[in-house]
The first five atom37 places (N, CA, C, CB, O) and aatype in JSON, in Angstrom:
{
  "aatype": [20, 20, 20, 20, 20, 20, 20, 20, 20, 20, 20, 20, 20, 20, 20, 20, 20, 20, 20, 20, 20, 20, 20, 20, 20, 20, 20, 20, 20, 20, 20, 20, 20, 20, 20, 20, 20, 20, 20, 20, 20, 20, 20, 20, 20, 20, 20, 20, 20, 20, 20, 20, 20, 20, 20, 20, 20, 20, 20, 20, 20, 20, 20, 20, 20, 20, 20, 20, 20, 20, 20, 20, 20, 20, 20, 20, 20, 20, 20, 20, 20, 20, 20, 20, 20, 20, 20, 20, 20, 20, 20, 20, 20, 20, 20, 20, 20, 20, 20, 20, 20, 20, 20, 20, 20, 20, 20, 20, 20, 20, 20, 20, 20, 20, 20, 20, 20, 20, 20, 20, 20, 20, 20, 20, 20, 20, 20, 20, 20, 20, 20, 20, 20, 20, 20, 20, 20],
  "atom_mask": [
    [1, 1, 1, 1, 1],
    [1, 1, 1, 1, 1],
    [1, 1, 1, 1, 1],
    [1, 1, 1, 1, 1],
    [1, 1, 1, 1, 1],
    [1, 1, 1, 1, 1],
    [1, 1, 1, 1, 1],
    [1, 1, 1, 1, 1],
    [1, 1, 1, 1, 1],
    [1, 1, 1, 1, 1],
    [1, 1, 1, 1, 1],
    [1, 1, 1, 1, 1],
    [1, 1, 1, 1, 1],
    [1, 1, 1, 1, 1],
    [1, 1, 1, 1, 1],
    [1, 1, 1, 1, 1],
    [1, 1, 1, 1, 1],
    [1, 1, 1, 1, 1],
    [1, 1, 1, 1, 1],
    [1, 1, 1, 1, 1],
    [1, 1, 1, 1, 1],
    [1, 1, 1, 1, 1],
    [1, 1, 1, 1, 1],
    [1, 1, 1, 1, 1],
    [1, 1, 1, 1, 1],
    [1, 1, 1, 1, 1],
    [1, 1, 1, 1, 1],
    [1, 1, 1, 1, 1],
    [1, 1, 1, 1, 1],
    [1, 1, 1, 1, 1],
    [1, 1, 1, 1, 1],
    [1, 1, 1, 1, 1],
    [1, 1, 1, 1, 1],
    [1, 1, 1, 1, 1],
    [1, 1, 1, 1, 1],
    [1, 1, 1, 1, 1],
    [1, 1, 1, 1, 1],
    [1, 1, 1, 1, 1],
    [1, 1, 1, 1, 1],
    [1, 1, 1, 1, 1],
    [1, 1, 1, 1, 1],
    [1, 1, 1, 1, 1],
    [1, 1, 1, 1, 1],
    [1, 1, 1, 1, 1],
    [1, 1, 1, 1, 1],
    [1, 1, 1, 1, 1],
    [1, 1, 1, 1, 1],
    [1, 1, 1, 1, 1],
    [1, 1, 1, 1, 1],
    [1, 1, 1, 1, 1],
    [1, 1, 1, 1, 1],
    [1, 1, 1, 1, 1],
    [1, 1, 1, 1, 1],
    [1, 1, 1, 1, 1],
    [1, 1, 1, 1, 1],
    [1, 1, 1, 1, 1],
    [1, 1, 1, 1, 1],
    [1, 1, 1, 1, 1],
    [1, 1, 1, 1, 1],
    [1, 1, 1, 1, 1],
    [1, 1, 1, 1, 1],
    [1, 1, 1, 1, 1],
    [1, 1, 1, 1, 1],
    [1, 1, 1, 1, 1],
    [1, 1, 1, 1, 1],
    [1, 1, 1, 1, 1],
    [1, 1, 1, 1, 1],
    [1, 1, 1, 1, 1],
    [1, 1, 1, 1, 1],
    [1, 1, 1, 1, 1],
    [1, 1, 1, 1, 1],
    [1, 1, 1, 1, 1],
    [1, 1, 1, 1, 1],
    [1, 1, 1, 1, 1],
    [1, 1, 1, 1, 1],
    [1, 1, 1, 1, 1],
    [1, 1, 1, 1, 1],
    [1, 1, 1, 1, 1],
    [1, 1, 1, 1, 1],
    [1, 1, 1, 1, 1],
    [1, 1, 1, 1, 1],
    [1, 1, 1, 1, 1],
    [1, 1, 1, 1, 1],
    [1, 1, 1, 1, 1],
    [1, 1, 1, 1, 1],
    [1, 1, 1, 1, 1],
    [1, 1, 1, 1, 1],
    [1, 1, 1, 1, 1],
    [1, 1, 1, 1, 1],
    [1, 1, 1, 1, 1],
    [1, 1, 1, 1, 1],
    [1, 1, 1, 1, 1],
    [1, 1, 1, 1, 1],
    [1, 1, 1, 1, 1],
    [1, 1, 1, 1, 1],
    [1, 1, 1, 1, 1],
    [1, 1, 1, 1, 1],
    [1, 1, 1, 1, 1],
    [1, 1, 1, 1, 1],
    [1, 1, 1, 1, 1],
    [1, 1, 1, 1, 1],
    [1, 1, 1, 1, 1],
    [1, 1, 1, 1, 1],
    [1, 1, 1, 1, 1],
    [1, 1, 1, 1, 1],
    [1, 1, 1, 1, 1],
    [1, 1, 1, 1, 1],
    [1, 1, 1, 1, 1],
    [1, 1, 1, 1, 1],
    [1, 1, 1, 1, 1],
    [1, 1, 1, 1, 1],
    [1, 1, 1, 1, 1],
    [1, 1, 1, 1, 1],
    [1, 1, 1, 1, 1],
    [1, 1, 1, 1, 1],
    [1, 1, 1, 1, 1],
    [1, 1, 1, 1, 1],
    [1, 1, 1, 1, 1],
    [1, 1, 1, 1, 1],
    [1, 1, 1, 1, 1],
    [1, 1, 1, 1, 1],
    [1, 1, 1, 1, 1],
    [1, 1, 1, 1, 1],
    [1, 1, 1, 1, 1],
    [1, 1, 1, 1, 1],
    [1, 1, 1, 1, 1],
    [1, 1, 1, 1, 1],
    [1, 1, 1, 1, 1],
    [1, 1, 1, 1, 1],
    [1, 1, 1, 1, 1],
    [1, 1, 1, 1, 1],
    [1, 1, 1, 1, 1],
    [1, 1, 1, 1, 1],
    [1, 1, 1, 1, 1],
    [1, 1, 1, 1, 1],
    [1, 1, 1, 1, 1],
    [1, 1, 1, 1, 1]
  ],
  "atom_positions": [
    [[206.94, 34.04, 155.21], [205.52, 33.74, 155.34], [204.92, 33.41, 153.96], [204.78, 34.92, 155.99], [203.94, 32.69, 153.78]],
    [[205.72, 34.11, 152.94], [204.56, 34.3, 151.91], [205.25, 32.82, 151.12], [204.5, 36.16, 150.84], [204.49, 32.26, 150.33]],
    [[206.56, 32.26, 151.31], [206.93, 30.54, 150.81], [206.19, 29.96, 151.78], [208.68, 29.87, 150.87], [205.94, 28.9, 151.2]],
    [[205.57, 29.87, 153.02], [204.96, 28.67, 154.01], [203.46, 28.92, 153.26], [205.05, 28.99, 156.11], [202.78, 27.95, 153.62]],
    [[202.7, 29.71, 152.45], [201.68, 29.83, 151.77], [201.4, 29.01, 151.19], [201.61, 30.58, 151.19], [200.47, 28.21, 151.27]],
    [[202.73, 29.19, 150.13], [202.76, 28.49, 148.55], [202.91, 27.28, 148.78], [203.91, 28.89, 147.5], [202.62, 26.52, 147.85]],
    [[203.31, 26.81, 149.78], [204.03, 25.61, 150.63], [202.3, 24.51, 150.74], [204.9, 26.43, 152.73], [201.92, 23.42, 150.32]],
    [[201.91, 25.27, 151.29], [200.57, 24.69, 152.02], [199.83, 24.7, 150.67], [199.75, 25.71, 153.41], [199.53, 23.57, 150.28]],
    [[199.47, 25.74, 149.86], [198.66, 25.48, 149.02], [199.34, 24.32, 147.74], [198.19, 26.9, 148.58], [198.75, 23.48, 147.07]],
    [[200.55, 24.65, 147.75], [200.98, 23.43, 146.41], [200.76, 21.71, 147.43], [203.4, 23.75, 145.69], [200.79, 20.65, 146.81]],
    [[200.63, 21.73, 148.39], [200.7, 20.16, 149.58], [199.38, 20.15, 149.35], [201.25, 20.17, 151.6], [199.04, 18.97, 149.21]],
    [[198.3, 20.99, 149.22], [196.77, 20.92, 149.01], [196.41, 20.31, 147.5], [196.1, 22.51, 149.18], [195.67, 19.4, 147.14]],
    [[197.4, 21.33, 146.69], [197.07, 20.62, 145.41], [197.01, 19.29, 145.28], [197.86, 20.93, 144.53], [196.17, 18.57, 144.74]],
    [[198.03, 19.05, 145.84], [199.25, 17.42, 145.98], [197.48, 16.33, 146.3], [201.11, 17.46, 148.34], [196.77, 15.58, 145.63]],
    [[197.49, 16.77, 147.43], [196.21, 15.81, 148.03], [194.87, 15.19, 147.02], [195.41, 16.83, 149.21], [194.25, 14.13, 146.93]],
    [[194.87, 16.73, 146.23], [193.48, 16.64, 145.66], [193.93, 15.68, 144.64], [192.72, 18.08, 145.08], [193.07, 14.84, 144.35]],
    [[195.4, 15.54, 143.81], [195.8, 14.77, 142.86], [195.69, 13.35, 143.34], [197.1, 15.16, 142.43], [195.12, 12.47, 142.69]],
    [[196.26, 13.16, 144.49], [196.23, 11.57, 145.26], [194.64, 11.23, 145.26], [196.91, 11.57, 147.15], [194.29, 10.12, 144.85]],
    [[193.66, 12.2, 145.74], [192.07, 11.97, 145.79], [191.99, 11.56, 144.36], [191.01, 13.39, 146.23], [191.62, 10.39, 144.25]],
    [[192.17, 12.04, 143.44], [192.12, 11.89, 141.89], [192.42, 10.42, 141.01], [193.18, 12.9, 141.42], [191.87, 9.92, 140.03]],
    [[193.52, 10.04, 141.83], [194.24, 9.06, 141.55], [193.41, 8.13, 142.52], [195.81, 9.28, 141.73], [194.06, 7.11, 142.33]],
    [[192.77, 7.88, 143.11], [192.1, 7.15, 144.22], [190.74, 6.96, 143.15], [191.89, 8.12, 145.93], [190.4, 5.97, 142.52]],
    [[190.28, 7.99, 143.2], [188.61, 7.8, 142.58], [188.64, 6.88, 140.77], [187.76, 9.96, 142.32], [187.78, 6.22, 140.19]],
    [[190.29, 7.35, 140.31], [190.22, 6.32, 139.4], [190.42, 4.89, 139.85], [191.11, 6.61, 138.45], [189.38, 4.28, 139.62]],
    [[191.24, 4.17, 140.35], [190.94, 3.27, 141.1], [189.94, 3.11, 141.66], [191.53, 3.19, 141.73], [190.09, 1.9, 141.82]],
    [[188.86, 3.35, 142.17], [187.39, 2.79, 143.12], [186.76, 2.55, 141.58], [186.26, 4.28, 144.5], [186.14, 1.49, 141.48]],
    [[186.83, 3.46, 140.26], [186.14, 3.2, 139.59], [186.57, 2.14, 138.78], [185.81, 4.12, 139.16], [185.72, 1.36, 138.34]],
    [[188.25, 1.93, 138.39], [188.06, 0.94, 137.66], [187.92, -0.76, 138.45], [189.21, 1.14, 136.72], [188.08, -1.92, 138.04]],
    [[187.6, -0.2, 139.57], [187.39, -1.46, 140.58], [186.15, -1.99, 140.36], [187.47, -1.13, 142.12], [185.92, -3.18, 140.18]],
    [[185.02, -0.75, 140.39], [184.01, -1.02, 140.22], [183.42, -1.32, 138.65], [183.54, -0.14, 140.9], [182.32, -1.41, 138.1]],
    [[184.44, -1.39, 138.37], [183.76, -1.54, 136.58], [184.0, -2.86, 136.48], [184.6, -0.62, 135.08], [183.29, -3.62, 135.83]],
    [[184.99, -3.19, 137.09], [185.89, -4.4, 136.8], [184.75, -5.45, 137.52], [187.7, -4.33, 137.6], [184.3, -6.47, 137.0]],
    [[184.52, -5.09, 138.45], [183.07, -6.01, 138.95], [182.01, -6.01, 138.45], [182.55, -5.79, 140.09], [181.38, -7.04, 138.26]],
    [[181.73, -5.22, 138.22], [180.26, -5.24, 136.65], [180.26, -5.65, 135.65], [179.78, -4.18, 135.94], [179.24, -5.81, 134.97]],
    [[181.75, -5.99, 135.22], [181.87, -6.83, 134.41], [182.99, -8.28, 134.58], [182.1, -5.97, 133.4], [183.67, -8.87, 133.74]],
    [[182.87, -8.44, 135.62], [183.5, -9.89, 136.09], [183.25, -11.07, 134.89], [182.65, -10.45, 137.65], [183.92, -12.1, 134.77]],
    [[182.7, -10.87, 134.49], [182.81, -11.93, 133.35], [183.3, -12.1, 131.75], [181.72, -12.22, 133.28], [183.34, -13.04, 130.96]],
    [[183.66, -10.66, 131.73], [184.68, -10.37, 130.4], [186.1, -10.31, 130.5], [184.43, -9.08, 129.8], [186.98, -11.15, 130.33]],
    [[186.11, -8.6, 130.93], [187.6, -8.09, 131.38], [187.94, -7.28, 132.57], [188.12, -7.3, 130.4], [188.78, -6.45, 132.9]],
    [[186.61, -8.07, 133.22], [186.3, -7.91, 135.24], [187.93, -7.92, 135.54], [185.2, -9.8, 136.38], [188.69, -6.97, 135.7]],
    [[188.23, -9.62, 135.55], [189.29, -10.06, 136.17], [190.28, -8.87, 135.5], [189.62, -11.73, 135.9], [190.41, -7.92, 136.26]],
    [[190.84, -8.78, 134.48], [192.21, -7.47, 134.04], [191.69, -6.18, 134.71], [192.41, -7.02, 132.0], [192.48, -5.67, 135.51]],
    [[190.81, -5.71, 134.58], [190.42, -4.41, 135.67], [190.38, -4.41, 137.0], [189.22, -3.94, 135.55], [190.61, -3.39, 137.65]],
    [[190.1, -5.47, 137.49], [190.58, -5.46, 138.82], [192.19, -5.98, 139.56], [189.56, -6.22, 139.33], [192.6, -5.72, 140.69]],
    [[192.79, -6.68, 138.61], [193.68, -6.75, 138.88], [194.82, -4.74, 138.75], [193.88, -8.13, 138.02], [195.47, -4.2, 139.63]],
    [[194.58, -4.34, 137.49], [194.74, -3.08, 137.14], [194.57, -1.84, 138.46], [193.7, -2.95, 135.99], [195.33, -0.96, 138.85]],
    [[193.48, -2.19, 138.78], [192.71, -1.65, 140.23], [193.92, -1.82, 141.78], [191.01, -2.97, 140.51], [194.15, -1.14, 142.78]],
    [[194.34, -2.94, 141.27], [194.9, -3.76, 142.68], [196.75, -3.23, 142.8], [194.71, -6.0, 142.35], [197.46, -2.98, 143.78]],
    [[197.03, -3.24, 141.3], [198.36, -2.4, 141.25], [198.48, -1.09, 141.77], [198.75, -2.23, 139.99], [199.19, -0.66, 142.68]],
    [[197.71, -0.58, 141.06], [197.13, 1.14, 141.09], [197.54, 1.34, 142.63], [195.04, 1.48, 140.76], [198.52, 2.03, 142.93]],
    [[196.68, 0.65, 143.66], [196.38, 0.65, 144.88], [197.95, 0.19, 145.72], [195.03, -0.36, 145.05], [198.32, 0.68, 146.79]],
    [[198.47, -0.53, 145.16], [199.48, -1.01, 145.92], [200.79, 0.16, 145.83], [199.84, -2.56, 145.34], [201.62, 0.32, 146.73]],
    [[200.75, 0.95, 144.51], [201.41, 1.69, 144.53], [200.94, 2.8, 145.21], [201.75, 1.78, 143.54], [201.56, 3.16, 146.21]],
    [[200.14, 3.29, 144.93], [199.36, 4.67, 145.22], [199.72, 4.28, 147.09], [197.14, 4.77, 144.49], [200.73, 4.85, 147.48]],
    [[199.25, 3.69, 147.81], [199.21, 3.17, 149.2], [200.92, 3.65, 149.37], [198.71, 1.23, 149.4], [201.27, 4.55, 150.13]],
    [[201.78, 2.93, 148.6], [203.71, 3.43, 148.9], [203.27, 4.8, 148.77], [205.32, 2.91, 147.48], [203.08, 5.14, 149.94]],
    [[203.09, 5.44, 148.28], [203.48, 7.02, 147.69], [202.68, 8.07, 148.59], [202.95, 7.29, 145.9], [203.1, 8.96, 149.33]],
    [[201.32, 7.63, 148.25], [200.07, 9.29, 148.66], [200.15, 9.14, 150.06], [197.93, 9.27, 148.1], [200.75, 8.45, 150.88]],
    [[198.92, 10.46, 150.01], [198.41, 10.26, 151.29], [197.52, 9.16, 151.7], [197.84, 11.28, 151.56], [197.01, 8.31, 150.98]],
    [[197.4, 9.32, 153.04], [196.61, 8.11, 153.8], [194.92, 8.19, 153.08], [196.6, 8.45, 155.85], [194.22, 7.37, 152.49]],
    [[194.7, 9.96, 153.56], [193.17, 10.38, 153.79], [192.8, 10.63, 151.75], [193.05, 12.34, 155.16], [191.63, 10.73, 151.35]],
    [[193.42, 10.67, 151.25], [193.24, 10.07, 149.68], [192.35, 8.9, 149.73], [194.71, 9.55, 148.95], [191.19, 8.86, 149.31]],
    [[192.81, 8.23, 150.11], [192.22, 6.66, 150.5], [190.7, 6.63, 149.99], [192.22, 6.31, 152.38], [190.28, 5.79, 149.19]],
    [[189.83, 7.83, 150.65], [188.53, 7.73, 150.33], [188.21, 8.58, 148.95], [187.72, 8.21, 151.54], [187.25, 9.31, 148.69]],
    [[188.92, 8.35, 148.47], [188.76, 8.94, 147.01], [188.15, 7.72, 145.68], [190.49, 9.54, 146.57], [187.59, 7.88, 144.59]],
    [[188.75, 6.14, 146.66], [188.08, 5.18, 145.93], [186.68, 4.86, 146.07], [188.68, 4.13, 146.1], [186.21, 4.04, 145.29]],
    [[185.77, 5.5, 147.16], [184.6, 4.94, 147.76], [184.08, 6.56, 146.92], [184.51, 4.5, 149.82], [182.89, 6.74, 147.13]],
    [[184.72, 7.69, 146.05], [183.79, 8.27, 145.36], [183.72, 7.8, 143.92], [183.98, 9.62, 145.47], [182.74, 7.76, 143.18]],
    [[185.36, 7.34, 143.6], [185.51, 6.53, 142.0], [184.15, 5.17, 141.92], [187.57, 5.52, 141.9], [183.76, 4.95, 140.77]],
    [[183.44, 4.29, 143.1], [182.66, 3.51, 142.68], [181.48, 4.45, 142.35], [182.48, 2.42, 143.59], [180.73, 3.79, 141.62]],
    [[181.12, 5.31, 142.49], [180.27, 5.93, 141.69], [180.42, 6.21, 140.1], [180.14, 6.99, 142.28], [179.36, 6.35, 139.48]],
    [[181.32, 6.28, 139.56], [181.67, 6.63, 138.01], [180.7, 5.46, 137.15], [183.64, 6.42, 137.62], [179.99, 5.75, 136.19]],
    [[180.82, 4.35, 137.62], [179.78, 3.33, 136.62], [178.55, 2.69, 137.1], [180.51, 2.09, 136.12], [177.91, 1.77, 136.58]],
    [[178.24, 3.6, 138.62], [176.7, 4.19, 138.05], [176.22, 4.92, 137.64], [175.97, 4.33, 138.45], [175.0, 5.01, 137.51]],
    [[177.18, 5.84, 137.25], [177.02, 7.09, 136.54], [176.6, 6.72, 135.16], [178.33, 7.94, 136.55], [175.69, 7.28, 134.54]],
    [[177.45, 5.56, 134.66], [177.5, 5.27, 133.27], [176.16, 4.61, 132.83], [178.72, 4.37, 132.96], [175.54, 4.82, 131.79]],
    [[175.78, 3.57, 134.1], [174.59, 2.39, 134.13], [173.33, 3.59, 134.2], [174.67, 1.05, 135.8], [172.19, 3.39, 133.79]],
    [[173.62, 4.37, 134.58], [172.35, 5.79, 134.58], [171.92, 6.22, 133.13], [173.06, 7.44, 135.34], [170.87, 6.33, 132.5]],
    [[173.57, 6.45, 132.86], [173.61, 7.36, 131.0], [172.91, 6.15, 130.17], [175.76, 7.75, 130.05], [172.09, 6.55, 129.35]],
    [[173.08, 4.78, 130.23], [173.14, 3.9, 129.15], [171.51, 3.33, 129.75], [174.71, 2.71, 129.06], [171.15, 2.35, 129.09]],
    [[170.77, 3.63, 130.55], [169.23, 3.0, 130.83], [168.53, 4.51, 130.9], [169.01, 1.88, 132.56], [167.6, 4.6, 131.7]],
    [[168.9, 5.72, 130.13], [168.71, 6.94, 129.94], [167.11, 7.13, 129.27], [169.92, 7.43, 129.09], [166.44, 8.13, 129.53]],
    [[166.64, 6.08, 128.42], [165.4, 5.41, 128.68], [164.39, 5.37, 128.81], [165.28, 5.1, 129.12], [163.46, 5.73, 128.09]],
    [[164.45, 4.74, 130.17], [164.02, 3.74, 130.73], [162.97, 3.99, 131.76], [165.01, 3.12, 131.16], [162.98, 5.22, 131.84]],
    [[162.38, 3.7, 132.32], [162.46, 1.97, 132.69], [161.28, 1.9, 131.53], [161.95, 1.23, 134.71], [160.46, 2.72, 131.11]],
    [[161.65, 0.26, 131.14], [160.63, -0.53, 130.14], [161.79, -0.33, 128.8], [158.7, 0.38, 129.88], [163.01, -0.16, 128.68]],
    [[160.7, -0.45, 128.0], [161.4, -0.88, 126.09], [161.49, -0.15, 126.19], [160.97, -1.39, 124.63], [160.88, 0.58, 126.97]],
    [[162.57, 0.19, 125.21], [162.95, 1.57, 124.42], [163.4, 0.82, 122.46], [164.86, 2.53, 125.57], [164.06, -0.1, 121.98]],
    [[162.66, 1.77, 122.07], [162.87, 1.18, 120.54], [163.67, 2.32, 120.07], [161.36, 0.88, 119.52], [163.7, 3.36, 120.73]],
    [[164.36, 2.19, 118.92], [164.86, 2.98, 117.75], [165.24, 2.35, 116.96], [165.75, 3.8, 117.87], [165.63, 1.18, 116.89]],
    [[165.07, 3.56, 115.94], [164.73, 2.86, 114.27], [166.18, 2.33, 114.43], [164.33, 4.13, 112.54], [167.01, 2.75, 115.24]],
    [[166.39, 1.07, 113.29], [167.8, 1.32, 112.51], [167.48, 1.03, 110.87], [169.15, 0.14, 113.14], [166.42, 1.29, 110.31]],
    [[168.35, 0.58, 110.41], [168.15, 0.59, 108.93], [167.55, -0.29, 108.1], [169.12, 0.65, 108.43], [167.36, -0.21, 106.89]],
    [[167.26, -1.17, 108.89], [166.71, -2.69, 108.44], [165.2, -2.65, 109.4], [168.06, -4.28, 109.01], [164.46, -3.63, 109.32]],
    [[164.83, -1.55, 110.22], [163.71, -1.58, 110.58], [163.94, -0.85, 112.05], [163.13, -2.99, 110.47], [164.36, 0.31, 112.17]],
    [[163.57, -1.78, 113.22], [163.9, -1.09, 114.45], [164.38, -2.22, 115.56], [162.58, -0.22, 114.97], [164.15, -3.43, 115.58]],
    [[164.99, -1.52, 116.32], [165.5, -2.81, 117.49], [164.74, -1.92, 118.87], [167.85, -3.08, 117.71], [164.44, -0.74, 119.04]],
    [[164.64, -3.04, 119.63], [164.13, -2.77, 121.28], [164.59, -3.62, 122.46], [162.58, -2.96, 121.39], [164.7, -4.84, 122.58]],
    [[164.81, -2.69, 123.23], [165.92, -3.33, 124.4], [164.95, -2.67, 125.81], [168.04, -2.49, 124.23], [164.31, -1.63, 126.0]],
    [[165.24, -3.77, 126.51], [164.14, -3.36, 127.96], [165.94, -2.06, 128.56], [163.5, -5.72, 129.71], [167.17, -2.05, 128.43]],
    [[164.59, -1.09, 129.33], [166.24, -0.28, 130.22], [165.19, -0.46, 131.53], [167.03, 2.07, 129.69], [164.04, -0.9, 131.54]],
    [[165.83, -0.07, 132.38], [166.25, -0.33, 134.03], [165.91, 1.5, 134.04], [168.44, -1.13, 134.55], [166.27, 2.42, 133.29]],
    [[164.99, 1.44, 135.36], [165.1, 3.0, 135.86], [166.55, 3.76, 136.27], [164.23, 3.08, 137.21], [167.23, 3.28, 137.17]],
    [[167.03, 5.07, 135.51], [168.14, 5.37, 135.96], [168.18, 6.15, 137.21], [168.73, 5.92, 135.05], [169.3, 6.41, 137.65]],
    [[167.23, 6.52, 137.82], [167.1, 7.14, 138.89], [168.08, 6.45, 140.15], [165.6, 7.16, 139.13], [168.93, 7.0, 140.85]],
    [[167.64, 5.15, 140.14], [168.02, 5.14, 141.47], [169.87, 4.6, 140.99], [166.8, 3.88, 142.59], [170.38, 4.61, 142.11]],
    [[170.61, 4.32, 140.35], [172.17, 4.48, 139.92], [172.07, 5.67, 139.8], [172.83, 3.79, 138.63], [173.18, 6.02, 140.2]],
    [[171.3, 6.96, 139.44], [171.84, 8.58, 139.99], [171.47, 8.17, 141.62], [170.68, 10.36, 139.21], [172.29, 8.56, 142.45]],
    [[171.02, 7.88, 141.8], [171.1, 8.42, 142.89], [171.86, 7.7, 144.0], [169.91, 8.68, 143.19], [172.13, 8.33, 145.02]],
    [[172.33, 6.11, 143.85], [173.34, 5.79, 144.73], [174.62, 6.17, 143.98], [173.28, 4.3, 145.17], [175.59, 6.13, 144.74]],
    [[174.91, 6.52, 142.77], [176.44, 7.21, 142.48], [176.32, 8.51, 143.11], [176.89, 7.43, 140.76], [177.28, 9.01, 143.7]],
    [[174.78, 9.29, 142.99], [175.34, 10.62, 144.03], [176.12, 10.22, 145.38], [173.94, 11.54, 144.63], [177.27, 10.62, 145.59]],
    [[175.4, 9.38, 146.28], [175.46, 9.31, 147.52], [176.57, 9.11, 147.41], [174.75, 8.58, 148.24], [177.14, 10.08, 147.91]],
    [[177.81, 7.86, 146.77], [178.95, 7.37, 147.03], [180.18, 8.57, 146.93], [179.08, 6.19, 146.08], [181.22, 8.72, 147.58]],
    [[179.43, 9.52, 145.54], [180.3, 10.38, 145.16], [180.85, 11.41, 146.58], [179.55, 11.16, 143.94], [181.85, 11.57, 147.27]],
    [[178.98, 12.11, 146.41], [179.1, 12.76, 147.75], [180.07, 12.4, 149.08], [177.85, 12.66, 148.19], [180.85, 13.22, 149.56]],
    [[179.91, 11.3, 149.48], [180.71, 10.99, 150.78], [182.02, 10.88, 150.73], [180.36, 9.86, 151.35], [182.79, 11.18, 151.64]],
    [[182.44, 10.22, 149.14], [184.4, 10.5, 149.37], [184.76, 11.59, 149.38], [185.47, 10.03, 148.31], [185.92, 11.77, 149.74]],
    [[183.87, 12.87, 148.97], [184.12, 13.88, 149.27], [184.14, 14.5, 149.98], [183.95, 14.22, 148.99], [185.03, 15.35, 149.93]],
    [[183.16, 14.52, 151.17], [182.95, 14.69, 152.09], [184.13, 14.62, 153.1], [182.04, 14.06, 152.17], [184.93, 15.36, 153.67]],
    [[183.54, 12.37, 152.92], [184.99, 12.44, 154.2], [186.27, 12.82, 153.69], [185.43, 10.9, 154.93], [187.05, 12.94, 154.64]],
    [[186.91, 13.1, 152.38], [188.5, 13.15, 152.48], [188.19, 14.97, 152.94], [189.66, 12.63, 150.59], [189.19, 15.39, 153.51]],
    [[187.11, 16.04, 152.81], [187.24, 17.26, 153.19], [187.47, 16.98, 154.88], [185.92, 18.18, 152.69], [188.6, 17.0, 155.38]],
    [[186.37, 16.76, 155.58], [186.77, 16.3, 156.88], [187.85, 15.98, 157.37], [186.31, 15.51, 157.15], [188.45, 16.67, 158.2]],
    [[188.21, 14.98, 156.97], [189.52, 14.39, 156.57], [190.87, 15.57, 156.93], [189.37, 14.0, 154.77], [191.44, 15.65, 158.02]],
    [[191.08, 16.19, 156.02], [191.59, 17.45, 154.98], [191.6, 18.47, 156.45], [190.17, 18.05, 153.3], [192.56, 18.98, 157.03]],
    [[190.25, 18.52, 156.74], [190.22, 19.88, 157.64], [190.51, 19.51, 159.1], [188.7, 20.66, 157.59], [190.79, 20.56, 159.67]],
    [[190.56, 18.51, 159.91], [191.27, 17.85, 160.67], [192.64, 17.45, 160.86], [190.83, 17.16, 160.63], [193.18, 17.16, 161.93]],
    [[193.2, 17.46, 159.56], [194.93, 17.45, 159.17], [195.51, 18.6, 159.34], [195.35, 17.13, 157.7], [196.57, 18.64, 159.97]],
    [[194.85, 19.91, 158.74], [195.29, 20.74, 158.7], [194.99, 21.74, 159.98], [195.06, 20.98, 157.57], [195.55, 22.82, 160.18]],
    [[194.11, 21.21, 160.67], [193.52, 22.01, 162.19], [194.99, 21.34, 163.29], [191.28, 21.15, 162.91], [195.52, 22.02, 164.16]],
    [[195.36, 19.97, 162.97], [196.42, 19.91, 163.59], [197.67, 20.11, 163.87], [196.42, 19.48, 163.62], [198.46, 19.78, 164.77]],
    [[197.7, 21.02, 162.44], [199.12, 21.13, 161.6], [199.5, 22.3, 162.23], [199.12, 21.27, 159.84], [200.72, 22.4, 162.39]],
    [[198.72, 23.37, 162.71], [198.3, 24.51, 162.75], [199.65, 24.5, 163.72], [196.69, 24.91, 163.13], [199.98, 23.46, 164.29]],
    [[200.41, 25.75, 163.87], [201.36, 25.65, 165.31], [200.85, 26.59, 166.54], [203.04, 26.18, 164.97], [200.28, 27.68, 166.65]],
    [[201.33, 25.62, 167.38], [200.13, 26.19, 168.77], [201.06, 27.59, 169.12], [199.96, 24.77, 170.66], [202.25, 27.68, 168.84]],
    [[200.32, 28.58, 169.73], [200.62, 29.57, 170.13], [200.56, 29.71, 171.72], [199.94, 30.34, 169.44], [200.87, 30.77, 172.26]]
  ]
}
């Protein structure tokens, strides 16, 4: 009993690593599209390997681990219009520079939502796998 434990909890670990490996992929997917016009195209291609392998190997319900990784660079578009909204000046050494920022509220708040739900569904997910796994009595 006490190896079918260790069994289940090291196959749990396993999952959360495949979720892990997923959310980096959604993010460098999504970066790679925000910036489609630099080094978009190499990040998404990067994105597309990731995926082709990860798909041979993990689990299935991992899968939604990429729909929490597109949250990571609104996370970032949040930090970097930190701001904002309107000008934001600071000094530099030759005087001062000013750059318009973008409200970060609402990139917190659709990277919450995206984050939230791959989590969500791969728990769902997770607790439906393992409700079936269960051996009937």
């Amino acid at each position: 009993m006490q190896r079918k434990a260790v069994a289940v909890q090291g196959d749990r670990v396993s999952e959360w690593g495949w979720f892990l490996a997923w959310l980096a992929v959604g993010g460098c997917l999504a970066l790679g599209l925000a910036a489609l016009l630099s080094v978009g195209v190499a990040l998404i291609a990067l994105a597309a390997v990731a995926a082709v392998l990860l798909l041979r190997k993990g689990h299935r319900n991992a899968l939604v681990g990429a729909v929490a990784g597109l949250a990571l660079p609104l996370f970032y578009l949040a930090y970097l219009n930190r701001g904002g909204p309107g000008d934001v000046c600071h000094a530099t050494a030759g005087g001062s520079t000013c750059t318009e920022e973008y409200a970060p509220v609402p990139f917190l708040i659709a990277g919450f939502l995206l984050l939230a739900a791959g989590f969500v569904i791969f728990l769902v997910l997770d607790r439906r796998r393992r409700g079936t796994d269960q051996p009937r009595k």
